[in-house]
Every structure is written in structure tokens, then in C-alpha cells.
N, C-alpha and C positions, 0 to 999 in steps of 0.2 A: 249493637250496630247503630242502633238512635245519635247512641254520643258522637257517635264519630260523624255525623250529617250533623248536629246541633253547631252553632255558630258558638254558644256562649261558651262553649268546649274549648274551640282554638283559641278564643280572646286570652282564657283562661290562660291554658298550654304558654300560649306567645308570652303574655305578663311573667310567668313565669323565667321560661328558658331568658327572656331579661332580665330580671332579677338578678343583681349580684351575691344574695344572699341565697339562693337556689344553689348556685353555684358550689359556692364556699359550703352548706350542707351538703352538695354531692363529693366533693372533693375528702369531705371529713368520712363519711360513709365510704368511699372507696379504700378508704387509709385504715380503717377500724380492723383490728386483728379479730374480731368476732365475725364478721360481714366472711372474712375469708377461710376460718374454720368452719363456718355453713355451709361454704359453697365446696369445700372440701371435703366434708361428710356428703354430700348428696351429690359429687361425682365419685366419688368412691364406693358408695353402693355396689353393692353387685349387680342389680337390674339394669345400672347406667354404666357400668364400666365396663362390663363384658359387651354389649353391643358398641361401644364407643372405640374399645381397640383395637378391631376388625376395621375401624372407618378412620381410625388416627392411620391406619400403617395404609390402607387404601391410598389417603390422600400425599402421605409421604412419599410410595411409589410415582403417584402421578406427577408429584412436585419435579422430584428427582429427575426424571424421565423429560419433563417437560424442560430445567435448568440445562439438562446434560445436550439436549437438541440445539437452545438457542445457543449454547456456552460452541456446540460444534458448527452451527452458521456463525460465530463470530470468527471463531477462528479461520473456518474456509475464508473467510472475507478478508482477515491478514493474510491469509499467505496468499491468496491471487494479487492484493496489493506488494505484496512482496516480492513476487515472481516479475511484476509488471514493475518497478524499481532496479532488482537485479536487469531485467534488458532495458531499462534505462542507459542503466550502467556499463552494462556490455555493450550498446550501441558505443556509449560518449568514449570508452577504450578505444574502440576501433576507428572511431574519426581522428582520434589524437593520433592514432598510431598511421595514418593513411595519412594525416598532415603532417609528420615525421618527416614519413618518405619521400613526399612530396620537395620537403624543405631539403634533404639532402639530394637528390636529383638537381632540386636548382643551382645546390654550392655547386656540386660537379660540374654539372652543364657550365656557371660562371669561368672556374678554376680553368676547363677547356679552352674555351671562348678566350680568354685569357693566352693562355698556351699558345694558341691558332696566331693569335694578334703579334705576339710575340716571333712568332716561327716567320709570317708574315712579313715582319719590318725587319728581320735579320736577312729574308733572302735565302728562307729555304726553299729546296730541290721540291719538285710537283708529285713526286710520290712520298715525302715526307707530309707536305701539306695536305695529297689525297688519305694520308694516314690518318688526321688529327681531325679530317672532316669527316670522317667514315666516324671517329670515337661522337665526334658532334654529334652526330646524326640518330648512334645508339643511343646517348644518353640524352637526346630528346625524345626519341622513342619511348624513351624507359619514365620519362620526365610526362610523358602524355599519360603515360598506362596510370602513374600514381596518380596525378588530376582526374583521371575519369574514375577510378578507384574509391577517391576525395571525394568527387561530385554524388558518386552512387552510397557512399556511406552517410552522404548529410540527405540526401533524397528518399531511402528509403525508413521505411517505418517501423524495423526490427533486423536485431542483428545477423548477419549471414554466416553461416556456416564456412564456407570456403571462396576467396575472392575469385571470378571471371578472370585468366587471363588475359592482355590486352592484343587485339587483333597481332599490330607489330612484334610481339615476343614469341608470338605461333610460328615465326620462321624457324 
């Protein structure tokens, strides 16, 4: 225990472990095929092998055990980020698909409007034109339901199950 308190010890120790030829003899002593038939007669023993195999297969279980835990928090940690991807993706469906609808309501409503203008400058009968204004009027209806649709599919934060009816479609 002295040595270990003695200064001249570590000067020593420190010279050393710098020494590049400490080194290069540790290096050769590690490599030496005698060095390692020694160390393989004296864990082979019987006094050191029989309690050492009871502690190799210990520490294996815990290894194991330990691997198989973090190996199952990584994986839960994919698949929530996966789950949290796939309703990414079910969201971004359902906005393309609610701006679809959106888009063909407008050709309709156009194509009408269209119609109406038409029916108008020819000098049709007022229940022909009450006809074409009543189609107007659904397919604005219909044209409102898919906008609030639109607006609730970019506004909310996960995908829905089944869209709200639009007030006007409840007739």
C-alpha cells in the first residue's frame, strides 16, 4: 500500500506507459503463443472452470435479457413512429380526396351557371329557368358541404372515421 502513496511510483508507472518500447514489449508478450497456453492451463483448471461456468452462463442470461429489452423498446419506438406516418398518410388521402370533390362540384356548379346564362339569353319559360336555378342552388349546396369537408380535413389533426353530413344535405 506504501507504493501506491509513493510519488517515485507513478513518475515511474507515467515514464513508462510513454515509453514507446514498453509498448512494443507489451504488444510482443500479448502475441507470444506461450503467454496464451498459460493463461489457458490456469482457466482450465478445474478450481477456476467450474465456478467460472455457473458465472459465464449467469452473465449471458443477463446479457440476453438485457439486449432482448432494449432490441423491444426500439422496436416499439418504430412502430409508434410508423403508426404516426401511416395517419400522416391517411390524413394527406383524405384532404386530396375532399379536394376532388371540392374541384368537381365547382366544374358542375360552372357547367350550370353556364346552362342558366344560356337558357337566359335564348328566352326560356320561368319554370324552365326555376328548374335550372333549383339544380344551381343544389349543387351549391353540395359545392358548400365539400368546402367545409375540405376545411375540416386540413384543420383537424387526425384522420376521421366517417365525414359529418353537411347541414343542407340533412333535407
Amino acid at each position: 500500500m506504501d507504493k501506491l502513496l509513493d510519488s517515485d511510483f507513478w513518475m515511474t508507472l507515467g515514464s513508462k506507459l510513454l515509453d514507446p518500447d514498453f509498448w512494443g514489449a507489451m504488444w510482443r508478450k500479448l502475441l507470444d503463443a506461450e503467454l496464451w497456453r498459460t493463461v489457458w492451463r490456469a482457466f482450465s483448471a478445474p478450481e477456476v472452470a467450474i465456478p467460472l461456468i455457473p458465472l459465464l452462463l449467469i452473465a449471458l442470461y443477463i446479457g440476453r435479457k438485457t439486449k432482448g429489452r432494449i432490441d423491444a423498446g426500439k422496436i416499439k419506438d418504430m412502430e409508434v413512429q410508423i403508426e404516426a406516418a401511416n395517419q400522416r398518410f391517411i390524413l394527406a388521402k383524405e384532404q386530396r380526396a375532399a379536394g376532388a370533390e371540392v374541384e368537381r362540384e365547382l366544374e358542375t356548379l360552372r357547367k350550370q351557371v353556364v346552362d342558366l346564362k344560356t337558357l337566359i339569353e335564348a328566352g326560356a319559360q320561368h319554370t324552365e329557368l326555376a328548374t335550372t336555378a333549383g339544380a344551381v342552388a343544389q349543387t351549391l349546396a353540395k359545392l358548400s358541404s365539400a368546402n367545409d369537408e375540405l376545411q375540416r380535413k386540413f384543420i383537424q389533426s387526425g384522420p376521421s372515421n366517417k365525414p359529418e353530413p353537411h347541414p343542407a344535405d340533412k333535407r
